[in-house]
mmCIF file as gemmi writes it, N, C-alpha and C atoms, coordinates in Angstrom:
data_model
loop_
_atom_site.group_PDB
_atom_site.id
_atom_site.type_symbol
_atom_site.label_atom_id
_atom_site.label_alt_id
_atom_site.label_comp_id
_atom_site.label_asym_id
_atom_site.label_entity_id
_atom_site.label_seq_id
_atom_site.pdbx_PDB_ins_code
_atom_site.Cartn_x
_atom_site.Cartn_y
_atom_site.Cartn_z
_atom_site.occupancy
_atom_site.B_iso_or_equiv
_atom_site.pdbx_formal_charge
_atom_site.auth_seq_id
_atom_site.auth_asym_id
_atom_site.pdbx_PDB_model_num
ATOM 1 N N . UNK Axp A 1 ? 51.746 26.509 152.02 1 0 ? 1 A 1
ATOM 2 C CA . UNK Axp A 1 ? 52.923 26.811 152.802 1 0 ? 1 A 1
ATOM 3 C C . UNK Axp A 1 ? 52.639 26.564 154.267 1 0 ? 1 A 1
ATOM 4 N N . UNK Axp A 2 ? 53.747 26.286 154.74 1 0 ? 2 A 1
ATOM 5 C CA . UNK Axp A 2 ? 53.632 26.076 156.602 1 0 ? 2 A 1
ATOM 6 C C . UNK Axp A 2 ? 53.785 27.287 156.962 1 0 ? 2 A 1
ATOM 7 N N . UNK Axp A 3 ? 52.624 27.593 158.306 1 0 ? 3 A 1
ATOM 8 C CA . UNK Axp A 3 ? 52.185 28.268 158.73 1 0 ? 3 A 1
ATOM 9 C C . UNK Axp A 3 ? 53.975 29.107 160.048 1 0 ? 3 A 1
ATOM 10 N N . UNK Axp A 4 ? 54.669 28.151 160.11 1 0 ? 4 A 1
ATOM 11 C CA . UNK Axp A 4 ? 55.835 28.048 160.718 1 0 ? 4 A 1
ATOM 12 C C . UNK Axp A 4 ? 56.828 28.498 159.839 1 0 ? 4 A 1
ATOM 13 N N . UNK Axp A 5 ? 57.052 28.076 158.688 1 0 ? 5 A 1
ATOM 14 C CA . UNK Axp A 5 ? 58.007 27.788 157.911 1 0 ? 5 A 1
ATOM 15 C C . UNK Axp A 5 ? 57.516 28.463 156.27 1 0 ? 5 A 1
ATOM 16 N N . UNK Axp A 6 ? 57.1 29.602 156.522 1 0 ? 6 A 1
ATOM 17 C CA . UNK Axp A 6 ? 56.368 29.899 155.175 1 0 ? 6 A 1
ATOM 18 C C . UNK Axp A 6 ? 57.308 30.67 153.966 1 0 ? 6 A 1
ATOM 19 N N . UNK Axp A 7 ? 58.285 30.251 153.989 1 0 ? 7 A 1
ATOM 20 C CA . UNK Axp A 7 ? 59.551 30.639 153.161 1 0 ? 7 A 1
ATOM 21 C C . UNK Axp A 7 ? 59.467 29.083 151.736 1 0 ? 7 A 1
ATOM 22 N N . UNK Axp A 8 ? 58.934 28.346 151.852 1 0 ? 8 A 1
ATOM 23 C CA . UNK Axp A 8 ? 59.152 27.126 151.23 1 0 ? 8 A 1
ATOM 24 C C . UNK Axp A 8 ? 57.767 26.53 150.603 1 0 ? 8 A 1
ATOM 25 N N . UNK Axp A 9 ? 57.456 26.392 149.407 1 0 ? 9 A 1
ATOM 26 C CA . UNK Axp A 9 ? 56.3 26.095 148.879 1 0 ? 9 A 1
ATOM 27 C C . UNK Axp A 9 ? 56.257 24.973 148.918 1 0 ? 9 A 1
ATOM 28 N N . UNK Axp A 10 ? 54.864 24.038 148.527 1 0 ? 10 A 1
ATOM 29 C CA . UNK Axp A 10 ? 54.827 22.336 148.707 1 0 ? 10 A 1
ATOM 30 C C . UNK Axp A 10 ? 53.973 22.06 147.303 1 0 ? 10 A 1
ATOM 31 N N . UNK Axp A 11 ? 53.975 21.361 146.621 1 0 ? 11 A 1
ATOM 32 C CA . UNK Axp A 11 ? 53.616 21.056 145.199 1 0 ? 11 A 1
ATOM 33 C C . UNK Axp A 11 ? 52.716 19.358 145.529 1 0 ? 11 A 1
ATOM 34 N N . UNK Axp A 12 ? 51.076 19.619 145.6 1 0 ? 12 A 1
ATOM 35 C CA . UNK Axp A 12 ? 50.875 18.554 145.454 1 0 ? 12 A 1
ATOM 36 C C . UNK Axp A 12 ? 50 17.863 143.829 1 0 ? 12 A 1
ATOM 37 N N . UNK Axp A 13 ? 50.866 16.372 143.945 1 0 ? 13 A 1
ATOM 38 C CA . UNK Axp A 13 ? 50.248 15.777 142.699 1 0 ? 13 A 1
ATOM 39 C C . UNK Axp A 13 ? 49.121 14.702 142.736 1 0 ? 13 A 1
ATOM 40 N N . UNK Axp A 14 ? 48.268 15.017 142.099 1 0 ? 14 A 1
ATOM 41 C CA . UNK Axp A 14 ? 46.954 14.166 142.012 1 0 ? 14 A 1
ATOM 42 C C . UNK Axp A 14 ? 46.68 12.912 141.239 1 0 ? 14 A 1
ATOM 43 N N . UNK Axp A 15 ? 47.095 11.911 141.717 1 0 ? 15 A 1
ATOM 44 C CA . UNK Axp A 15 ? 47.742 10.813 140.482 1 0 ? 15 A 1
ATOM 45 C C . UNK Axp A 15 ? 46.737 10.765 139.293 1 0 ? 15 A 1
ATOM 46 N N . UNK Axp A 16 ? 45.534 10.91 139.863 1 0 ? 16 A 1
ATOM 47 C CA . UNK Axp A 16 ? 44.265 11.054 138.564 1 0 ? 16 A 1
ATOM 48 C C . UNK Axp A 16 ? 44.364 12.152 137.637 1 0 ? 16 A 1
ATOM 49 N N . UNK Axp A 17 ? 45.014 12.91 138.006 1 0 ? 17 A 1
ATOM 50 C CA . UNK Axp A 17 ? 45.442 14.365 137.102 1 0 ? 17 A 1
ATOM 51 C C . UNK Axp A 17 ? 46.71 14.524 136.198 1 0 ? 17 A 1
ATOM 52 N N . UNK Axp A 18 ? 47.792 13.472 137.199 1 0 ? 18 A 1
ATOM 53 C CA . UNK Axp A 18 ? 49.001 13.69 136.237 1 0 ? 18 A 1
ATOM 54 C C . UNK Axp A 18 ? 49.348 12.171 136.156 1 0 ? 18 A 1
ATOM 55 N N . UNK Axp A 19 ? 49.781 12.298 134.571 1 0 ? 19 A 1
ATOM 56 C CA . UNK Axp A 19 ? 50.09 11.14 134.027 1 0 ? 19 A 1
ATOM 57 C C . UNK Axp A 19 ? 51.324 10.81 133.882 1 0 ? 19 A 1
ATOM 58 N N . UNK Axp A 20 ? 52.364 9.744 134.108 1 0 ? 20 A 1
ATOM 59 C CA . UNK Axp A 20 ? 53.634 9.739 134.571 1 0 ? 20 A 1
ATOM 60 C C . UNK Axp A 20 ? 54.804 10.094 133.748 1 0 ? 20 A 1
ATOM 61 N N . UNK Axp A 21 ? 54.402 9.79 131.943 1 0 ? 21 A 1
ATOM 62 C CA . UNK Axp A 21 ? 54.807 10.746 131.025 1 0 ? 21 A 1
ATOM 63 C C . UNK Axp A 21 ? 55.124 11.935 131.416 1 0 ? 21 A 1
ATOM 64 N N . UNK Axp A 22 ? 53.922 12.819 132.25 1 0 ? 22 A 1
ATOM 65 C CA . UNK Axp A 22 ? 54.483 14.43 132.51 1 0 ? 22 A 1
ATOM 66 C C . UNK Axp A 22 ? 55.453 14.247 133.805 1 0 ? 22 A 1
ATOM 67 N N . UNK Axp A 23 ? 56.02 13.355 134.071 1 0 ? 23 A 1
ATOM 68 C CA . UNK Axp A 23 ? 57.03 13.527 135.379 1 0 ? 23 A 1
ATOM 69 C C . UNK Axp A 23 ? 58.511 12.947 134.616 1 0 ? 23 A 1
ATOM 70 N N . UNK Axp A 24 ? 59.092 13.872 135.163 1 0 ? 24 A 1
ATOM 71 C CA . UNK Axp A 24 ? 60.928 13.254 135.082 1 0 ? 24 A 1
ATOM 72 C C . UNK Axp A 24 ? 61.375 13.436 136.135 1 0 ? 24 A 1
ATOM 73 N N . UNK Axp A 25 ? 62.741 12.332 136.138 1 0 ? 25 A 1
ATOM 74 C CA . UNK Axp A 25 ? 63.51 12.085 137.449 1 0 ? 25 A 1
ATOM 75 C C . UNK Axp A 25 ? 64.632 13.173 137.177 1 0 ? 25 A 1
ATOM 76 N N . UNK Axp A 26 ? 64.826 13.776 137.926 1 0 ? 26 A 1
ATOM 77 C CA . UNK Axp A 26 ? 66.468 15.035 138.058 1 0 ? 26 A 1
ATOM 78 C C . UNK Axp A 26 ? 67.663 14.328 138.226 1 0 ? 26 A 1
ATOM 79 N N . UNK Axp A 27 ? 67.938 13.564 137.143 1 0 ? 27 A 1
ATOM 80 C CA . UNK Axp A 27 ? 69.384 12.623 137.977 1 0 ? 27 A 1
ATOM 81 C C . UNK Axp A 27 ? 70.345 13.654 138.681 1 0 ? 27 A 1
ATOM 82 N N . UNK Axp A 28 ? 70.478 14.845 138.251 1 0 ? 28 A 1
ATOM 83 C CA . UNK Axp A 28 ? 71.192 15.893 138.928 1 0 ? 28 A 1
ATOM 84 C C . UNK Axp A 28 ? 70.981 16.177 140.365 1 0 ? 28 A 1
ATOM 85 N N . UNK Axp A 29 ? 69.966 15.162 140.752 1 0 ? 29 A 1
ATOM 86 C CA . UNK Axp A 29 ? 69.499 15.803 142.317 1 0 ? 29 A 1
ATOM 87 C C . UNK Axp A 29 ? 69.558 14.492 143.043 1 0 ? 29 A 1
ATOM 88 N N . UNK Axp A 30 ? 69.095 13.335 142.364 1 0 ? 30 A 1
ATOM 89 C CA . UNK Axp A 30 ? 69.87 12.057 142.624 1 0 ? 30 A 1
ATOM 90 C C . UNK Axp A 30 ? 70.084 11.738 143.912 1 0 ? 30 A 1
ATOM 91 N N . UNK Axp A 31 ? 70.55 11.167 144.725 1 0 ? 31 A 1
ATOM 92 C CA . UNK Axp A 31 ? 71.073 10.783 145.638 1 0 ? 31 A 1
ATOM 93 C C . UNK Axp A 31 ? 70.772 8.824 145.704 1 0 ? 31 A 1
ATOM 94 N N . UNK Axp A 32 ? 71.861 8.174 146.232 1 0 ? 32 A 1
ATOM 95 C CA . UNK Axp A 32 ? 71.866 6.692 146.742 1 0 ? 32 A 1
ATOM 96 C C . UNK Axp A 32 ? 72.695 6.898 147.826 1 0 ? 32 A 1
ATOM 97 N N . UNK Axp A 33 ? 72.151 6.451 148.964 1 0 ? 33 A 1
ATOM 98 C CA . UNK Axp A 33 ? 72.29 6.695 150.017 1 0 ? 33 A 1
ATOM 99 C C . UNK Axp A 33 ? 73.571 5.495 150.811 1 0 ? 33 A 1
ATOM 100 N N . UNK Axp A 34 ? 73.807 4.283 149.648 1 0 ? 34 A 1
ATOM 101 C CA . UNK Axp A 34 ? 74.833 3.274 150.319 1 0 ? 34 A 1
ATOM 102 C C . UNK Axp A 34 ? 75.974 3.966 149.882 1 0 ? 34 A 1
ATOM 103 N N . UNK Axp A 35 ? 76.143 5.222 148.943 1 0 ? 35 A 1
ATOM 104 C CA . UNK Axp A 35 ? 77.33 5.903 148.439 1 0 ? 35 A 1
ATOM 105 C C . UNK Axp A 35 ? 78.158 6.721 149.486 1 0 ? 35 A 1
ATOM 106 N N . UNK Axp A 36 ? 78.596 6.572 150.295 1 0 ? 36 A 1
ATOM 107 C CA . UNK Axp A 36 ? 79.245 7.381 151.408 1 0 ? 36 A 1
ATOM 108 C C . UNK Axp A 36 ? 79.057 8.543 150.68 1 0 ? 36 A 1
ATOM 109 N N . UNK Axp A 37 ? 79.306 9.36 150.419 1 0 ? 37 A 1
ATOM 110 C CA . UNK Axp A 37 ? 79.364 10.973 150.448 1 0 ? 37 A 1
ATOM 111 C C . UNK Axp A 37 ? 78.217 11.485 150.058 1 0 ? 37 A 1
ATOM 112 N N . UNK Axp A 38 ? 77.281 10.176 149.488 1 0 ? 38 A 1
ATOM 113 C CA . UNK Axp A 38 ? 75.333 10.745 149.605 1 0 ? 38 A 1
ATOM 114 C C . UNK Axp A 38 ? 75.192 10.424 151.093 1 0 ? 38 A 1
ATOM 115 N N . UNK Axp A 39 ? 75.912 9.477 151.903 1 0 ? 39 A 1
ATOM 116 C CA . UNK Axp A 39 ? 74.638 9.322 153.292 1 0 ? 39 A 1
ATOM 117 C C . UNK Axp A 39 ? 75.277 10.618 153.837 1 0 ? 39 A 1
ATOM 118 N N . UNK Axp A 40 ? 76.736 10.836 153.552 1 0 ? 40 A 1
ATOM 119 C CA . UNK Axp A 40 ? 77.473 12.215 154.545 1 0 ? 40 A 1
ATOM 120 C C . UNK Axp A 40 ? 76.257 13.734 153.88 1 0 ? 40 A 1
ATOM 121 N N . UNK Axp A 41 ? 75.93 13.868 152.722 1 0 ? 41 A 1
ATOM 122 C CA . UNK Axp A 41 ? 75.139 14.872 152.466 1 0 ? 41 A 1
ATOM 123 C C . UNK Axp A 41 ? 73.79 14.727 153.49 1 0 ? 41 A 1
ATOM 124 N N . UNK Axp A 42 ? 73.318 13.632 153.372 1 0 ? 42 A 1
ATOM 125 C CA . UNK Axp A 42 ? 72.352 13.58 154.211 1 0 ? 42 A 1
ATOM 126 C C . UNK Axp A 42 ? 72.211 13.798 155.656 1 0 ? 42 A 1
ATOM 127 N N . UNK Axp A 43 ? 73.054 13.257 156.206 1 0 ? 43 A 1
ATOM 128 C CA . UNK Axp A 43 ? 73.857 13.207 157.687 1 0 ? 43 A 1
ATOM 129 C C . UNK Axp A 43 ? 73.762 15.291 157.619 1 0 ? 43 A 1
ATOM 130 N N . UNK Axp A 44 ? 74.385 16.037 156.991 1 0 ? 44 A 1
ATOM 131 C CA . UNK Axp A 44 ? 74.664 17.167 156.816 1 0 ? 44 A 1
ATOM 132 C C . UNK Axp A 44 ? 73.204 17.815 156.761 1 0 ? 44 A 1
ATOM 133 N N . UNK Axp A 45 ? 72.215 17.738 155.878 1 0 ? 45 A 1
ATOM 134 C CA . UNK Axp A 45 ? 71.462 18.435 155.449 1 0 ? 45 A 1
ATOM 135 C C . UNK Axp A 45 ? 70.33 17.887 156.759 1 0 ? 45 A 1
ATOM 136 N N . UNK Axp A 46 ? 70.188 16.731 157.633 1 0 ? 46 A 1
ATOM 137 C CA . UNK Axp A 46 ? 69.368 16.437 158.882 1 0 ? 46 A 1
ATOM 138 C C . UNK Axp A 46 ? 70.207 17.467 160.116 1 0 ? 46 A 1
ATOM 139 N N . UNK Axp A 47 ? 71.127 17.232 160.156 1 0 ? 47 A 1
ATOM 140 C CA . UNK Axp A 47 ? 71.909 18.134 161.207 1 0 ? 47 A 1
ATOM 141 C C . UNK Axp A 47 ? 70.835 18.749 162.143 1 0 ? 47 A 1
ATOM 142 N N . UNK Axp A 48 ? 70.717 20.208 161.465 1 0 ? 48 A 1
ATOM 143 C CA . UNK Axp A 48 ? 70.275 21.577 161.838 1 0 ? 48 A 1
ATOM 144 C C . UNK Axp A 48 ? 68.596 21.361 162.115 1 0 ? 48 A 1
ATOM 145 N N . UNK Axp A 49 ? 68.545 20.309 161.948 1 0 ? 49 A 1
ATOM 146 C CA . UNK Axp A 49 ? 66.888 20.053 162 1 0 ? 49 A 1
ATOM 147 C C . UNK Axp A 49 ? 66.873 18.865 163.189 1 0 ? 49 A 1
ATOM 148 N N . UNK Axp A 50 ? 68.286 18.866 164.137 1 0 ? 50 A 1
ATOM 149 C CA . UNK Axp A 50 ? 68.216 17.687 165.17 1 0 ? 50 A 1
ATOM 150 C C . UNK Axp A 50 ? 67.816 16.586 164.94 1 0 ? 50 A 1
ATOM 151 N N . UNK Axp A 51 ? 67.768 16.167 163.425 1 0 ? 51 A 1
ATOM 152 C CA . UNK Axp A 51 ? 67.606 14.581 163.4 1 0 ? 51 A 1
ATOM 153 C C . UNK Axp A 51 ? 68.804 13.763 163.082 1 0 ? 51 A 1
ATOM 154 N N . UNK Axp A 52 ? 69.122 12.453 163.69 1 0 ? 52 A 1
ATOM 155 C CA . UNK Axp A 52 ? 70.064 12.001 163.869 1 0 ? 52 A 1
ATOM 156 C C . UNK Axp A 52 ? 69.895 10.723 162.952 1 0 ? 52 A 1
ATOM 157 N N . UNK Axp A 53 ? 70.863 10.246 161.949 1 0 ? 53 A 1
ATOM 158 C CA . UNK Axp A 53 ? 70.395 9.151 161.039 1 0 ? 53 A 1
ATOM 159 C C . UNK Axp A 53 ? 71.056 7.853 162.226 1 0 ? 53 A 1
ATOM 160 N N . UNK Axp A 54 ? 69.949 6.936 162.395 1 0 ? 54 A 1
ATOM 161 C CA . UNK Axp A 54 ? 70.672 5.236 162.732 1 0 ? 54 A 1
ATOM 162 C C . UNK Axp A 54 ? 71.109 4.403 161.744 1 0 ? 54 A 1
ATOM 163 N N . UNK Axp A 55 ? 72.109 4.123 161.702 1 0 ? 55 A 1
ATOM 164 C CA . UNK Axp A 55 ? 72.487 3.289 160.634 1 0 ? 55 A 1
ATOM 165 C C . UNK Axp A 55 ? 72.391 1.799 160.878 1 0 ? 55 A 1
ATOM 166 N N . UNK Axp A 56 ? 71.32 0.839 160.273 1 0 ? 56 A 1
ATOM 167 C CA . UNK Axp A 56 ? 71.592 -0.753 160.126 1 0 ? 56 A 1
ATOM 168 C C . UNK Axp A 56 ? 73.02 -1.097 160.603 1 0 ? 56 A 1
């Protein structure tokens, strides 16, 4: 946990340890970012953290 921010755990994976069989993708969590209302989530969820997306 961050020493700042210690409300939020961090999960690290050891590619020599886990084999990609044990991983799945969450399509429920998903995001594509050329989808307008995924870049607006994103745009939303950077906000409060003062980062500003540049768009190409």
């Amino acid at each position: 946990m961050s020493h700042r921010r210690n409300t939020d755990a961090a999960v690290i994976l050891f590619g020599d340890r886990v084999t990609e069989s044990e991983l799945k993708v969450d399509t429920g969590y998903a995001r594509i970012f050329v989808n307008p209302a995924d870049e607006d989530w994103l745009s939303d969820m950077c906000a409060p953290l003062h980062i500003e997306l540049i768009h190409p």
